[in-house]
PyMOL Python script that loads the backbone (N, CA, C, O; Angstrom):
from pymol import cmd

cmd.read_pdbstr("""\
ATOM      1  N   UNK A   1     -19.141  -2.515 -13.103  1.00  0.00           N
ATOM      2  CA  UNK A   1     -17.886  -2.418 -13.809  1.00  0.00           C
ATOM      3  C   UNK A   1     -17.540  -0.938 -13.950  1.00  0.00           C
ATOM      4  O   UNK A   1     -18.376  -0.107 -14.304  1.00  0.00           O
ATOM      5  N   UNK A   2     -15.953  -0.568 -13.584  1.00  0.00           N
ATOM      6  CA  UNK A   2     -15.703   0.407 -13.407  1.00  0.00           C
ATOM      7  C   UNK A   2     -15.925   1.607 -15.211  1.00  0.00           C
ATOM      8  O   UNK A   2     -15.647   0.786 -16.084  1.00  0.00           O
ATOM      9  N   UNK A   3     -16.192   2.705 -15.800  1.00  0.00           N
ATOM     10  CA  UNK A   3     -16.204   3.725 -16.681  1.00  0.00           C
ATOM     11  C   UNK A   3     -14.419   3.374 -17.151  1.00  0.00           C
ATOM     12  O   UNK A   3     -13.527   3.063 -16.361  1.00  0.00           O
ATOM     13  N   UNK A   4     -14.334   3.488 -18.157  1.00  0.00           N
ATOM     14  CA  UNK A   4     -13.151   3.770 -19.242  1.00  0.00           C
ATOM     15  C   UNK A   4     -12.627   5.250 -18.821  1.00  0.00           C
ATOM     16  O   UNK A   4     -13.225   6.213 -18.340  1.00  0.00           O
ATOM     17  N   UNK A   5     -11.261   5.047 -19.197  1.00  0.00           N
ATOM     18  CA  UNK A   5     -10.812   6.467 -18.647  1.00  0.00           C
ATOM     19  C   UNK A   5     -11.402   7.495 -19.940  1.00  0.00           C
ATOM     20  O   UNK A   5     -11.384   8.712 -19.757  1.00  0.00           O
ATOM     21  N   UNK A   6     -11.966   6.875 -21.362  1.00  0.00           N
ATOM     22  CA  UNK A   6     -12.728   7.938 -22.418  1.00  0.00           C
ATOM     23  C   UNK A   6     -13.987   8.059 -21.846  1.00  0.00           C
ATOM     24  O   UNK A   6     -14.210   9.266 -21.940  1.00  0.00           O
ATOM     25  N   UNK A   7     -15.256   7.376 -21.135  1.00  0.00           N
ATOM     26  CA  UNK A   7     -16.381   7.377 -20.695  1.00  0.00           C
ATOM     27  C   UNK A   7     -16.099   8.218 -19.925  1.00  0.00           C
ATOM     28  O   UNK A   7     -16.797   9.224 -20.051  1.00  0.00           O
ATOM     29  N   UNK A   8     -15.026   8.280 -18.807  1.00  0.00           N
ATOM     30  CA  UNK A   8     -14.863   9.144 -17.448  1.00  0.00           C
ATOM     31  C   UNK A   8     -15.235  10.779 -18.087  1.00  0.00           C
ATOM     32  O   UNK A   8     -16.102  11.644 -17.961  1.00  0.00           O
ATOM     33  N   UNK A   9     -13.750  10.494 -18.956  1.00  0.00           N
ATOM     34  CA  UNK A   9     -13.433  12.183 -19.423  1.00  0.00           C
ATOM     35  C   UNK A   9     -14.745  12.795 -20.490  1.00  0.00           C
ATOM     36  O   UNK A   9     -14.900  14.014 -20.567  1.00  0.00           O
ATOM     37  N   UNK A  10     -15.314  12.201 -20.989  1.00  0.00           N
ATOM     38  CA  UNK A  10     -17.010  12.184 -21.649  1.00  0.00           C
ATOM     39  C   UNK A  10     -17.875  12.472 -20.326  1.00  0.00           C
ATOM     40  O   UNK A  10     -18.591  13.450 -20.542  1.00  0.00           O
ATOM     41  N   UNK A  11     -18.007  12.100 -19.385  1.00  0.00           N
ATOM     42  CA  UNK A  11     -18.888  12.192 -18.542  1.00  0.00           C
ATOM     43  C   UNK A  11     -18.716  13.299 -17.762  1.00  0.00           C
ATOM     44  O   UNK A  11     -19.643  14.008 -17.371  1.00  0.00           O
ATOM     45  N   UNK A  12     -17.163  13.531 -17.442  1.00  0.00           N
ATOM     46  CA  UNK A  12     -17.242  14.630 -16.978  1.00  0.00           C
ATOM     47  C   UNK A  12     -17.599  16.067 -17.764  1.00  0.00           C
ATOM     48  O   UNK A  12     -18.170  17.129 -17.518  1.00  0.00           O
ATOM     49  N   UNK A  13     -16.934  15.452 -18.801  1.00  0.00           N
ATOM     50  CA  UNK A  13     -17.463  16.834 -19.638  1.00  0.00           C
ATOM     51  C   UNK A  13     -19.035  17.040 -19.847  1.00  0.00           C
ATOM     52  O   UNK A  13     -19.462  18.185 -19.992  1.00  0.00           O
ATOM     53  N   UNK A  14     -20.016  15.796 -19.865  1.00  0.00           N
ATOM     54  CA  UNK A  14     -21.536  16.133 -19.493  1.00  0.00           C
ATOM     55  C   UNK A  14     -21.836  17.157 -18.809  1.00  0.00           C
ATOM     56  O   UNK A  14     -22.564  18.096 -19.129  1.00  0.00           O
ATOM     57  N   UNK A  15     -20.977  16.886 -17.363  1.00  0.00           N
ATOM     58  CA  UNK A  15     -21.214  17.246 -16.122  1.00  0.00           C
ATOM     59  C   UNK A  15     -21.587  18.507 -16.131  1.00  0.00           C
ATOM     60  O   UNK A  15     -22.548  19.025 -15.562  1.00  0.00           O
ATOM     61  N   UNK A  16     -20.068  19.396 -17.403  1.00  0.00           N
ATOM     62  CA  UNK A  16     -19.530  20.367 -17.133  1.00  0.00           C
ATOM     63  C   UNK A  16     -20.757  21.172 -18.002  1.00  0.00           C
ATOM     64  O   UNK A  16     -21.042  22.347 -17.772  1.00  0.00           O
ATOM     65  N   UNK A  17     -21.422  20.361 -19.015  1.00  0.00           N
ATOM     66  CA  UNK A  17     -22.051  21.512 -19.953  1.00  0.00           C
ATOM     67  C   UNK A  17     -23.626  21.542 -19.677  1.00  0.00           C
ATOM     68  O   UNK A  17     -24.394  22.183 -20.395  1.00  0.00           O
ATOM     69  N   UNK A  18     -24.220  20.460 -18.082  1.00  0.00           N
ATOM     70  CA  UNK A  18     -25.295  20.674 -17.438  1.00  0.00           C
ATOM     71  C   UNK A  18     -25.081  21.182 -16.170  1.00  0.00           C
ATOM     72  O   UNK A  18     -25.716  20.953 -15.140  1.00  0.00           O
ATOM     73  N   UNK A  19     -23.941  22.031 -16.382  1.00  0.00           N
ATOM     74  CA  UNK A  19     -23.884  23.074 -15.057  1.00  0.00           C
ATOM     75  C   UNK A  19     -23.381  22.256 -13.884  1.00  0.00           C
ATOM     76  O   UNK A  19     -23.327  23.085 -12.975  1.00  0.00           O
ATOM     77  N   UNK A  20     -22.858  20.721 -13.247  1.00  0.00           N
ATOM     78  CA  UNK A  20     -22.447  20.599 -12.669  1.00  0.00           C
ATOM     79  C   UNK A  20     -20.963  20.749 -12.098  1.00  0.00           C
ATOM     80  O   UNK A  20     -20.452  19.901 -11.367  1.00  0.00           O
ATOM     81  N   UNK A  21     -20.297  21.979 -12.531  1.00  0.00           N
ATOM     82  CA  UNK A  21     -18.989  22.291 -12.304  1.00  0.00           C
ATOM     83  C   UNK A  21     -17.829  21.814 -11.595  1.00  0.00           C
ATOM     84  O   UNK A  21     -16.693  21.565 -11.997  1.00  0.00           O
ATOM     85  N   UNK A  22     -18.454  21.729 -10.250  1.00  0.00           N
ATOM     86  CA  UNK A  22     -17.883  20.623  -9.753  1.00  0.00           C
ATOM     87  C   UNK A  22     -17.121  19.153  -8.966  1.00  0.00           C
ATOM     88  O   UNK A  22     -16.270  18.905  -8.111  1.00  0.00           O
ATOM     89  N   UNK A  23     -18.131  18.370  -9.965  1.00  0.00           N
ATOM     90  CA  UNK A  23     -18.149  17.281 -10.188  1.00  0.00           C
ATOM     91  C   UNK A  23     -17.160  17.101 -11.669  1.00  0.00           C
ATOM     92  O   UNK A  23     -16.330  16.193 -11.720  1.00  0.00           O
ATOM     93  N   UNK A  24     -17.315  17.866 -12.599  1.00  0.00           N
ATOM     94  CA  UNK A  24     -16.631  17.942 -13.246  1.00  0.00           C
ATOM     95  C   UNK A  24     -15.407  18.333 -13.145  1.00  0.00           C
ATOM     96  O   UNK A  24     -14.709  17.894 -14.059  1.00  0.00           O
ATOM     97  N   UNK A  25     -14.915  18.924 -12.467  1.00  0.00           N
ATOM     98  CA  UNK A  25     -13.038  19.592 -11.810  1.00  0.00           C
ATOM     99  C   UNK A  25     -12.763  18.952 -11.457  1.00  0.00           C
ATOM    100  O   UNK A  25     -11.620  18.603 -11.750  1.00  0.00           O
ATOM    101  N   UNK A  26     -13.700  17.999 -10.269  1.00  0.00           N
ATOM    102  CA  UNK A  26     -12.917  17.150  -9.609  1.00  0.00           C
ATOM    103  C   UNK A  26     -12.605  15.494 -10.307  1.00  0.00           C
ATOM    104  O   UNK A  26     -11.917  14.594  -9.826  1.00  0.00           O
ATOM    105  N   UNK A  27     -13.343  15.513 -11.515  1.00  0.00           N
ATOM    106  CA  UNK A  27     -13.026  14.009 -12.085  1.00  0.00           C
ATOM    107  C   UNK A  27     -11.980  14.569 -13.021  1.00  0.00           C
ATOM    108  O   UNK A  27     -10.982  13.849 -13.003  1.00  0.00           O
ATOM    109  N   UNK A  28     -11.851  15.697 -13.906  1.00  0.00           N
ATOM    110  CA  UNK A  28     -11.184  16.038 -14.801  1.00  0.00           C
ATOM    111  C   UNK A  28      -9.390  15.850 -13.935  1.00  0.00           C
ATOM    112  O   UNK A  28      -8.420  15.247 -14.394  1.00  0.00           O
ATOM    113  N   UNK A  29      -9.507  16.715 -12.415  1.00  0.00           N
ATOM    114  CA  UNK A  29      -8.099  16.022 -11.571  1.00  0.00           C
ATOM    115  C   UNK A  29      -7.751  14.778 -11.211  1.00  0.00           C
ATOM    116  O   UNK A  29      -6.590  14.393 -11.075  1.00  0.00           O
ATOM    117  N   UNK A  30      -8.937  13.994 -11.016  1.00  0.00           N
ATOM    118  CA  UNK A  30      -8.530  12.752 -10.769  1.00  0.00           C
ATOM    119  C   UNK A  30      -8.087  11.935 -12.221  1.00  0.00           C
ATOM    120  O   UNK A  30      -7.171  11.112 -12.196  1.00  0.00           O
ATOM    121  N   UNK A  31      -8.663  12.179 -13.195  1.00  0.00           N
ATOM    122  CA  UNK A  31      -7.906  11.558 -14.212  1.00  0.00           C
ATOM    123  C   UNK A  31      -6.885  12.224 -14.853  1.00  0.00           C
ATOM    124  O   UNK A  31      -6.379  11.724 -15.857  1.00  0.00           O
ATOM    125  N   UNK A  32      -6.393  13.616 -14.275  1.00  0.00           N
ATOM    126  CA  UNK A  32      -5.372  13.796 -14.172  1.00  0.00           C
ATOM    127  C   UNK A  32      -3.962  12.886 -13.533  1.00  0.00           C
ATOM    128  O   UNK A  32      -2.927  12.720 -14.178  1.00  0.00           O
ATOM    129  N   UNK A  33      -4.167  12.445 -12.347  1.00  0.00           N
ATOM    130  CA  UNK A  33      -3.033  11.542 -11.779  1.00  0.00           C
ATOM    131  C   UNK A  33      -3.444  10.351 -12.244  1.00  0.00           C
ATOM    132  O   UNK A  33      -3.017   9.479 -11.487  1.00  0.00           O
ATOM    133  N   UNK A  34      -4.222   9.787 -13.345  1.00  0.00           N
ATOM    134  CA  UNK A  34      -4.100   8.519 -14.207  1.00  0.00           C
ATOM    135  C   UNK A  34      -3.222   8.506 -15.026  1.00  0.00           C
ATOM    136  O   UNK A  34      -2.713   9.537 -15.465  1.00  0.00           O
ATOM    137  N   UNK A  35      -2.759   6.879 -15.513  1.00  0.00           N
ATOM    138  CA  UNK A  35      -2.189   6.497 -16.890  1.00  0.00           C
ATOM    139  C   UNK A  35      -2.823   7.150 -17.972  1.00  0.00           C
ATOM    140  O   UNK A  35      -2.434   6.841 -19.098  1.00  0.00           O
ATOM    141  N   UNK A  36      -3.563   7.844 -17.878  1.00  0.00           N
ATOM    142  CA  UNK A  36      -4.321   8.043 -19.195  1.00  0.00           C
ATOM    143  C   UNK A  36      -3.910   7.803 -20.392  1.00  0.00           C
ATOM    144  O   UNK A  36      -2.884   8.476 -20.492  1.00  0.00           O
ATOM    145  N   UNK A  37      -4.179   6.943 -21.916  1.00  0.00           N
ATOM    146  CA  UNK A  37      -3.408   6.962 -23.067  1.00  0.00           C
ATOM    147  C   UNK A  37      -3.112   8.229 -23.958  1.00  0.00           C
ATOM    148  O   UNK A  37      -3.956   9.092 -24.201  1.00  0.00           O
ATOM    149  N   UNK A  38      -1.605   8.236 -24.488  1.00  0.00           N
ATOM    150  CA  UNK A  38      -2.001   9.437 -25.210  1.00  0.00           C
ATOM    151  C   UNK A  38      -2.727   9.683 -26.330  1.00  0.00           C
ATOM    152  O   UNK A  38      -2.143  10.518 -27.021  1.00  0.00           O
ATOM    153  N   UNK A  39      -3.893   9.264 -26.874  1.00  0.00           N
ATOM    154  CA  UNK A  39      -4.639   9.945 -27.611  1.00  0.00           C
ATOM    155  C   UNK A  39      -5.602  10.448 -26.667  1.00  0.00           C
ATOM    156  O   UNK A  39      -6.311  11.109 -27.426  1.00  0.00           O
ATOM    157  N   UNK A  40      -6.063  10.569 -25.612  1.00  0.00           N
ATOM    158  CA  UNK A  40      -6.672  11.241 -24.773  1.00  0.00           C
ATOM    159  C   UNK A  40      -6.290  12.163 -24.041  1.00  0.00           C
ATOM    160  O   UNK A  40      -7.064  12.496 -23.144  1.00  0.00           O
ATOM    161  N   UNK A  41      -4.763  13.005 -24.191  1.00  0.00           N
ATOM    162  CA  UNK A  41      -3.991  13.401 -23.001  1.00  0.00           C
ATOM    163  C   UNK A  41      -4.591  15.129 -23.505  1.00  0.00           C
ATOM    164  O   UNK A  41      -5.113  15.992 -22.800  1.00  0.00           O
ATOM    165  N   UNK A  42      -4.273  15.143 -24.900  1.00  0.00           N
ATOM    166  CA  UNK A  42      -4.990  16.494 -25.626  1.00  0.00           C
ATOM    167  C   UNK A  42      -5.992  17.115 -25.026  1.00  0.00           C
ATOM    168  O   UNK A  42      -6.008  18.300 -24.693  1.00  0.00           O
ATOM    169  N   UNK A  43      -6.961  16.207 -24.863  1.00  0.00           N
ATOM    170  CA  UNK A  43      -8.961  16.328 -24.658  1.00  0.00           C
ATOM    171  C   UNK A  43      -8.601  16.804 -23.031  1.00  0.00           C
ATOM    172  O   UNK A  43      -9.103  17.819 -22.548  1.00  0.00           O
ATOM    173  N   UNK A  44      -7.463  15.729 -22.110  1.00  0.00           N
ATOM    174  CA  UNK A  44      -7.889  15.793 -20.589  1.00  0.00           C
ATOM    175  C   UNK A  44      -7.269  17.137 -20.648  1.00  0.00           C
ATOM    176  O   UNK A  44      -7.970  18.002 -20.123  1.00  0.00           O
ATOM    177  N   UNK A  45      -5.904  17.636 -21.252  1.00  0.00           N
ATOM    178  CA  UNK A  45      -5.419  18.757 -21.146  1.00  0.00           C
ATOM    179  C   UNK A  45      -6.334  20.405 -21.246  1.00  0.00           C
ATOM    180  O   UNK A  45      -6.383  21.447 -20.593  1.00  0.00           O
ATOM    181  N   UNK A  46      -6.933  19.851 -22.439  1.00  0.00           N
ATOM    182  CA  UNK A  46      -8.009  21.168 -22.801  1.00  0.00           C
ATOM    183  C   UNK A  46      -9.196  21.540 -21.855  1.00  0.00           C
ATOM    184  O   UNK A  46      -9.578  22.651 -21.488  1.00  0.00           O
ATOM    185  N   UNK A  47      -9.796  19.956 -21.485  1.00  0.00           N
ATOM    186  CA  UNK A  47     -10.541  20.034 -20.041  1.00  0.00           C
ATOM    187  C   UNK A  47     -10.118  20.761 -18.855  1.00  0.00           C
ATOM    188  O   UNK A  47     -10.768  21.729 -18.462  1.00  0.00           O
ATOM    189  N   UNK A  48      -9.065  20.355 -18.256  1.00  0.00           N
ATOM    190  CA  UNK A  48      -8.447  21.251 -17.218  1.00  0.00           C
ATOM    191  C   UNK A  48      -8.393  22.498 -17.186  1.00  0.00           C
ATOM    192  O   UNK A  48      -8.877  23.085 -16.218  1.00  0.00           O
ATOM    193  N   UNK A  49      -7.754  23.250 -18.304  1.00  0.00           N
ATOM    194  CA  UNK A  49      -8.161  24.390 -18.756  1.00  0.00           C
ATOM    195  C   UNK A  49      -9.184  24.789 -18.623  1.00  0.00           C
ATOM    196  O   UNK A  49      -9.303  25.628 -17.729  1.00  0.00           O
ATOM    197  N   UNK A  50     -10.434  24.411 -19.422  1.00  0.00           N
ATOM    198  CA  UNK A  50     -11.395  24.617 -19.055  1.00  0.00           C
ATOM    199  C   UNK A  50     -11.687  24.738 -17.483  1.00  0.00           C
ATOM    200  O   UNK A  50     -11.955  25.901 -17.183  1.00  0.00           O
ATOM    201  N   UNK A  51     -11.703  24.062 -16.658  1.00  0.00           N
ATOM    202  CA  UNK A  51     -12.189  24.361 -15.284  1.00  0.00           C
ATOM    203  C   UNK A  51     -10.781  25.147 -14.448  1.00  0.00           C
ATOM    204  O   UNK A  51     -10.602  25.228 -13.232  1.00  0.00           O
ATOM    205  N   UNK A  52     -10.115  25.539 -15.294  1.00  0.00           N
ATOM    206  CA  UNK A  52      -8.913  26.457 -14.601  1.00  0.00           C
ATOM    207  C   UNK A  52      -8.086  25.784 -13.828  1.00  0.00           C
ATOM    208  O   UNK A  52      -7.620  26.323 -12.825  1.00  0.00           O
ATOM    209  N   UNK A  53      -7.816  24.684 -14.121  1.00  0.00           N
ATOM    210  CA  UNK A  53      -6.628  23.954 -13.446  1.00  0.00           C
ATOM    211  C   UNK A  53      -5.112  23.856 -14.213  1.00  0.00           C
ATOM    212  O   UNK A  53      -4.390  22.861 -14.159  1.00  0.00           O
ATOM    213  N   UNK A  54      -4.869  24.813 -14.766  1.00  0.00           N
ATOM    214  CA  UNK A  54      -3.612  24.724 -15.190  1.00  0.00           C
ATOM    215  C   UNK A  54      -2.594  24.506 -15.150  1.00  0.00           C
ATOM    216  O   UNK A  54      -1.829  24.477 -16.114  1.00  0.00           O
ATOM    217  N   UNK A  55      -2.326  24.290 -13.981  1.00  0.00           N
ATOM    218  CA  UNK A  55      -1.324  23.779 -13.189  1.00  0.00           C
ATOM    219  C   UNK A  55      -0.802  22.022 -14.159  1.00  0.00           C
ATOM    220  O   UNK A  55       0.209  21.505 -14.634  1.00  0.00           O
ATOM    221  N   UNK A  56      -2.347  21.697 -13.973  1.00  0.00           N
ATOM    222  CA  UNK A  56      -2.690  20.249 -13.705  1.00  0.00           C
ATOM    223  C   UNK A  56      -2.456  19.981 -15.617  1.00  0.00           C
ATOM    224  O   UNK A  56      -1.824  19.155 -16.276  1.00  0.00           O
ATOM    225  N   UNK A  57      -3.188  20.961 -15.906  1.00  0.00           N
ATOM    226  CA  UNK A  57      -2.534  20.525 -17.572  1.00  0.00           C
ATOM    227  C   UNK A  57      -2.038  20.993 -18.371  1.00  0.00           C
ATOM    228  O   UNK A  57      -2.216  21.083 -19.586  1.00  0.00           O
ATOM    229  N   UNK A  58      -0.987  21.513 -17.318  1.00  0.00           N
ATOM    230  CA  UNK A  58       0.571  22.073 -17.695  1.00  0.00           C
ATOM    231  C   UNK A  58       1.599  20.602 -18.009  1.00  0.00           C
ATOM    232  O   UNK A  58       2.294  20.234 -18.956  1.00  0.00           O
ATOM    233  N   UNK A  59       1.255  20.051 -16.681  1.00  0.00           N
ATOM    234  CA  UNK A  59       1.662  18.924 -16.265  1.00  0.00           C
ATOM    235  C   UNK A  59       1.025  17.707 -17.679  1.00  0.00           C
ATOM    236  O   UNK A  59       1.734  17.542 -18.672  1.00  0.00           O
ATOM    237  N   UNK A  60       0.332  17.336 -17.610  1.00  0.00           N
ATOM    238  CA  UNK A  60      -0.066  16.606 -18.747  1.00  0.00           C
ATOM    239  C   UNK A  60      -0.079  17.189 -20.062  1.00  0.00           C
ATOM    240  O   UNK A  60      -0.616  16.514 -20.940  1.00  0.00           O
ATOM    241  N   UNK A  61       0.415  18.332 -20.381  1.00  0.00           N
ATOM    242  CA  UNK A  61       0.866  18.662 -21.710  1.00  0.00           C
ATOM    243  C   UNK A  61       2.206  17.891 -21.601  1.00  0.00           C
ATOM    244  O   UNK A  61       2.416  16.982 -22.404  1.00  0.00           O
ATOM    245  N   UNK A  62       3.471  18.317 -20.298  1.00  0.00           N
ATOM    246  CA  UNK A  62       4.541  17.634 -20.583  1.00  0.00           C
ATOM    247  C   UNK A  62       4.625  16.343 -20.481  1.00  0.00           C
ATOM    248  O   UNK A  62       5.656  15.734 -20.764  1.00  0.00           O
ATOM    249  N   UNK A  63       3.448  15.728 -20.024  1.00  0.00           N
ATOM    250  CA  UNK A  63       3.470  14.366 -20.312  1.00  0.00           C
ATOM    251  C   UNK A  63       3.168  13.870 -21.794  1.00  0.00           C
ATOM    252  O   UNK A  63       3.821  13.011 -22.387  1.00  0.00           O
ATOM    253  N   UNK A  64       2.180  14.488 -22.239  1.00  0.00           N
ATOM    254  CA  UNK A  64       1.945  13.930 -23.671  1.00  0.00           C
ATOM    255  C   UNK A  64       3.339  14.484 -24.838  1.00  0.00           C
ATOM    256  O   UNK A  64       3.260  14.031 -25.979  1.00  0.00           O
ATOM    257  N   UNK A  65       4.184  15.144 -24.613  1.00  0.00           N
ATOM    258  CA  UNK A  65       5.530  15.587 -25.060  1.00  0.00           C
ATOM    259  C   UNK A  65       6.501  14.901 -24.851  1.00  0.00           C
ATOM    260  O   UNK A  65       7.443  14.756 -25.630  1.00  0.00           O
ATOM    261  N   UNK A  66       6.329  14.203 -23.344  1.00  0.00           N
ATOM    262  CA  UNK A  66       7.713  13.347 -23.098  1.00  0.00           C
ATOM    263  C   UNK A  66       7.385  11.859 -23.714  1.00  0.00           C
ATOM    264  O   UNK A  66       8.200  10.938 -23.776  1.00  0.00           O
ATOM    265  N   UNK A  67       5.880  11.816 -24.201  1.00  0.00           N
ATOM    266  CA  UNK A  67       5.568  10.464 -24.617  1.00  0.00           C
ATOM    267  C   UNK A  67       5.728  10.147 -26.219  1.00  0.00           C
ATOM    268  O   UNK A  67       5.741   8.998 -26.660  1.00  0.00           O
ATOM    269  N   UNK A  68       5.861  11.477 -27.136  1.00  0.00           N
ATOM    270  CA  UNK A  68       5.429  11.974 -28.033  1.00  0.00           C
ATOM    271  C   UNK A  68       6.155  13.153 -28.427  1.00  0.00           C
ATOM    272  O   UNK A  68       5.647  14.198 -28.834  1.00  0.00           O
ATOM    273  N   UNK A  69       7.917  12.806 -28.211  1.00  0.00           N
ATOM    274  CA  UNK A  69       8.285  14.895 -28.307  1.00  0.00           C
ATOM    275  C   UNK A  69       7.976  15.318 -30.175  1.00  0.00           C
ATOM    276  O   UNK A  69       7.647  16.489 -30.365  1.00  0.00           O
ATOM    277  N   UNK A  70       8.060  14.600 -31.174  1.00  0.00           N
ATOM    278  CA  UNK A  70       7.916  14.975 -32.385  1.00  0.00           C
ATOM    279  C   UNK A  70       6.590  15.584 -32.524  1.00  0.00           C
ATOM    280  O   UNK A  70       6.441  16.626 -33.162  1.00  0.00           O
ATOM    281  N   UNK A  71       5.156  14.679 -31.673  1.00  0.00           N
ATOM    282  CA  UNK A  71       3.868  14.803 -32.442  1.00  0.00           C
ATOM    283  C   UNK A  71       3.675  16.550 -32.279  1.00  0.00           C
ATOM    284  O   UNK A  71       4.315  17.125 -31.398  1.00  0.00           O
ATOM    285  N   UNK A  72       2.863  17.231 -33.081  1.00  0.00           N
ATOM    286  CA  UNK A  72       2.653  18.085 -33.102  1.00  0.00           C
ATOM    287  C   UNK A  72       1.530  18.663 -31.902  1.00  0.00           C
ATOM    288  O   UNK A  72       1.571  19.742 -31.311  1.00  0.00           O
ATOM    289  N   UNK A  73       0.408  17.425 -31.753  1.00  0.00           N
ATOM    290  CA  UNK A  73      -0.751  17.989 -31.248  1.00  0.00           C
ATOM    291  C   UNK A  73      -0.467  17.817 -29.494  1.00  0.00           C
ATOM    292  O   UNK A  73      -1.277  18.086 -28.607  1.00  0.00           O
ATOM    293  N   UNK A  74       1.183  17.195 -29.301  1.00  0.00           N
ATOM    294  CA  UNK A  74       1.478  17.188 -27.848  1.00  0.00           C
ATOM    295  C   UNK A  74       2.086  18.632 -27.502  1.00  0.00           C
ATOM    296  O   UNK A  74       1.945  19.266 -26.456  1.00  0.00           O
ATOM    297  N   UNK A  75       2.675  18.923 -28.453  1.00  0.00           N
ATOM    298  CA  UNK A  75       3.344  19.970 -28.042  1.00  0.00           C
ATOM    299  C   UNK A  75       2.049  21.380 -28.377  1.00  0.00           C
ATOM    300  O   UNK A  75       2.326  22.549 -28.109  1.00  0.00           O
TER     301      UNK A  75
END
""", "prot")
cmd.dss("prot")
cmd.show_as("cartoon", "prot")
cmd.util.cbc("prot")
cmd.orient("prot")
């Protein structure tokens, strides 16, 4: 049975803090082009960052904004 998109983004972040770098970039992008829900869009956003993909959660900041323009923690 396939990992939860919260197990995914947990696992990758394992990845990231036993030095497997990446394995971790590359799951943190792929659940980038997911539905992901937004109470998770924050965590995948800050992740990306982390492995310097900004681009990628530039993009999912304005997603969690266009889903959410009032909440504070989207913007």
């Amino acid at each position: 049975r396939p990992l939860s998109i919260a197990r995914r983004l947990a696992y990758a972040d394992c990845c990231w803090f036993v030095g497997d770098k990446a394995i971790s970039q590359t799951a943190f992008c792929h659940l980038a082009k997911e539905d992901v829900p937004f109470p998770l869009l924050s965590t995948l956003a800050m992740e990306l960052g982390r492995v310097q993909e900004y681009e990628r959660a530039l993009r999912v900041c304005k997603r969690a904004m266009a889903l959410a323009p009032d909440c504070p923690e989207a913007k």
